[in-house]
N, C-alpha and C positions, 0 to 999 in steps of 0.2 A: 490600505487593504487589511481586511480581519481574517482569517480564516476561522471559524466557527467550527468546525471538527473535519475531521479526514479519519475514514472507515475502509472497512474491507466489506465485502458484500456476497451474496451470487448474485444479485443482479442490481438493477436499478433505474430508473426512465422517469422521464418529464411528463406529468398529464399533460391532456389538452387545457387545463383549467392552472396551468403554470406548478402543480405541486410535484414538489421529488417525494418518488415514492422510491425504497429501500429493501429489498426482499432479501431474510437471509445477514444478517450481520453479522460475523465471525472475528474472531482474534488469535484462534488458536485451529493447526491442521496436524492430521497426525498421520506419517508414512513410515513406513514399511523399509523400505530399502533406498539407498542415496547413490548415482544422483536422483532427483526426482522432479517431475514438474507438477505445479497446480496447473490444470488447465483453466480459462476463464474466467480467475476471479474477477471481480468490480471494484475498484478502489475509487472510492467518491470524496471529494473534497466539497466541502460549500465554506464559500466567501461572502463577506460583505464588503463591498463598497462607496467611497464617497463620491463625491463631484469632484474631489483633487487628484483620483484615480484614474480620471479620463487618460485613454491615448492605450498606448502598445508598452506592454512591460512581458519581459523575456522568464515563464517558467522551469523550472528544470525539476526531474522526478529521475530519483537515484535510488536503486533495491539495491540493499549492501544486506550481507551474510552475518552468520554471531560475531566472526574473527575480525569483521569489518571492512573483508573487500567489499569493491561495486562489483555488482553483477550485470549487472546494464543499468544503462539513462536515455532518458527522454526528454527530448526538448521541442516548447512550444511557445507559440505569444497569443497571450491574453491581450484581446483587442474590448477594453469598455470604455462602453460608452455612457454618457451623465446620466442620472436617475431623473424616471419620468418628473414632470411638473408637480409638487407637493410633498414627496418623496426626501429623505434626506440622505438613504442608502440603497445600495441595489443589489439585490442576491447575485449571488455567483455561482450554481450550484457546478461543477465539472464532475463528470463520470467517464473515468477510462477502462476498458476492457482490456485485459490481457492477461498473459502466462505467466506465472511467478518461479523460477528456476528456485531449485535448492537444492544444496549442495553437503549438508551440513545441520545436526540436532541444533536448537536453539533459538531467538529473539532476532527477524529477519527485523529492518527497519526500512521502513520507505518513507525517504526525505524528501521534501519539496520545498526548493528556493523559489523567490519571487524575487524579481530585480536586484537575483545573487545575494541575495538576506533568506537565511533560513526563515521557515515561517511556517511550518510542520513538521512535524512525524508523527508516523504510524507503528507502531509493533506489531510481529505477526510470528505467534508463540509455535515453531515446529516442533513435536514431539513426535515419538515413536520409540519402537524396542531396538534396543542398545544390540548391537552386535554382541553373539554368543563368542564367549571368551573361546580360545584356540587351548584347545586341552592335546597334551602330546600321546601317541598312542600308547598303549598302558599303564599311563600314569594312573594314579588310584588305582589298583590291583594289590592285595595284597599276597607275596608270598606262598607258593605250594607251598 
């Protein structure tokens, strides 16, 4: 299995005519005050696979913070099946919804193992204004 990219989105869906369509592609969010949540984003992976892919392989999607904890994981099994007759590979696209906690300014990463082998990341650049420094009362005054 290839992974071919993995994005962050506001949205994302399958035509009826099999294409992923992508609305909205983002790398960078920027808040205000921490903790904080994204609500909603789309984090979309699309895969390729072969005919030696067939069967159940166990993925796992891990949102870790700048400092490096996990903030949460998900776990699912990708069930493919062989590509149609002529075919040598068969798209994969997956699109998951959800909330992105954050906790913390900086470079959130969302990892995603396939049969416990890394095999993405994503970046997802949190910016926003820096806490106003604590000034002591009267300080800078100068002198009657």
């Amino acid at each position: 299995m290839n992974v071919s990219f993995a994005l962050f989105s506001d949205a994302a869906n399958i035509s009826q005519e099999g294409k992923l369509n992508i609305l909205g592609i983002f790398d960078a969010v920027h808040v205000n005050q921490f903790p904080a949540l994204h609500p909603r984003a789309t984090f979309v992976l699309h895969m390729k696979a072969t005919p030696r892919d067939t069967g159940t392989h166990p993925m796992l999607l891990r949102w870790v913070n700048p400092r490096g904890t996990e903030l949460w994981n998900s776990e699912a099994q990708l069930d493919i099946g062989s590509p149609p007759p002529g075919q040598q590979d068969l798209d994969m696209p997956i699109i998951v919804q959800l909330d992105l906690p954050l906790d913390m300014l900086g470079d959130y990463t969302m990892r995603v193992a396939i049969d416990g082998r890394d095999s993405a990341t994503c970046v997802l650049h949190v910016r926003g204004t820096p806490p106003a420094p604590v000034v002591p009362a009267g300080a800078g005054q100068l002198p009657a």
